[in-house]
N, C-alpha and C positions, 0 to 999 in steps of 0.2 A: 619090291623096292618102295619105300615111304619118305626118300629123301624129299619129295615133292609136293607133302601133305602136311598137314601142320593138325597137330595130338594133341588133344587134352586127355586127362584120367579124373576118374571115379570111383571111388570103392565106399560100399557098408560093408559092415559086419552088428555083429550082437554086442559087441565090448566096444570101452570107451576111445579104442583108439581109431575105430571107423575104418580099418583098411590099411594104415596109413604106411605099413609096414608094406604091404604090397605093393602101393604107390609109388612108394620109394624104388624099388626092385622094379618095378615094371619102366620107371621113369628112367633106370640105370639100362633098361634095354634097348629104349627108344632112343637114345641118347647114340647109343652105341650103332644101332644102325644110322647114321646122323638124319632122324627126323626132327624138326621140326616141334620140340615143345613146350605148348605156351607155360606158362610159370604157374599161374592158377589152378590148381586139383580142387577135388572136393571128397571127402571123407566122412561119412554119416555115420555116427555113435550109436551104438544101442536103436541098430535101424530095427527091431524086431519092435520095438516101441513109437518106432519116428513116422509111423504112418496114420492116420486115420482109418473109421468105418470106410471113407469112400477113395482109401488108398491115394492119396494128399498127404505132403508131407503136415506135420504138426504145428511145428518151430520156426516162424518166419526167418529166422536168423540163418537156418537151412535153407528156405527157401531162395533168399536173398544169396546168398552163398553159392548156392548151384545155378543161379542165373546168371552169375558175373564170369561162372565159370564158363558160361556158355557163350556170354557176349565176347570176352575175350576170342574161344576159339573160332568165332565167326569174322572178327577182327581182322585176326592173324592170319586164317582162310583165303579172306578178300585178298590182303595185298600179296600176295601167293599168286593171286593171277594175273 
């Protein structure tokens, strides 16, 4: 049961659309068990490229991008309890 949890998602892929096709699909499942989720996903492009030598993403605009996603579901967590 995940009525009681609050979801976010993430997907890479190698192509430019980051995921965003399973994002979607997975967001229509979550939905459907009624969890819980926040509006923010994140979707990494051409992740086979997006990482650094010391496995760091690249692209701060990623960066900044997957931290909001995370502040959100931390957000949404809280008032959950």
């Amino acid at each position: 049961m995940v009525r009681a949890r609050a979801l976010g998602g993430a997907a890479a892929s190698g192509g430019r659309r980051g995921g965003g096709r399973a994002l979607a699909a997975f967001r229509l499942i979550r939905s459907a068990c009624h969890a819980t989720v926040i509006p923010n996903q994140f979707a990494l492009a051409f992740a086979d490229e997006a990482y650094n030598d010391r496995d760091r993403l690249n692209h701060a605009s990623d960066i900044e991008a997957l931290q909001a996603m995370v502040r959100q579901l931390i957000d949404f967590a809280q008032r959950m309890m």
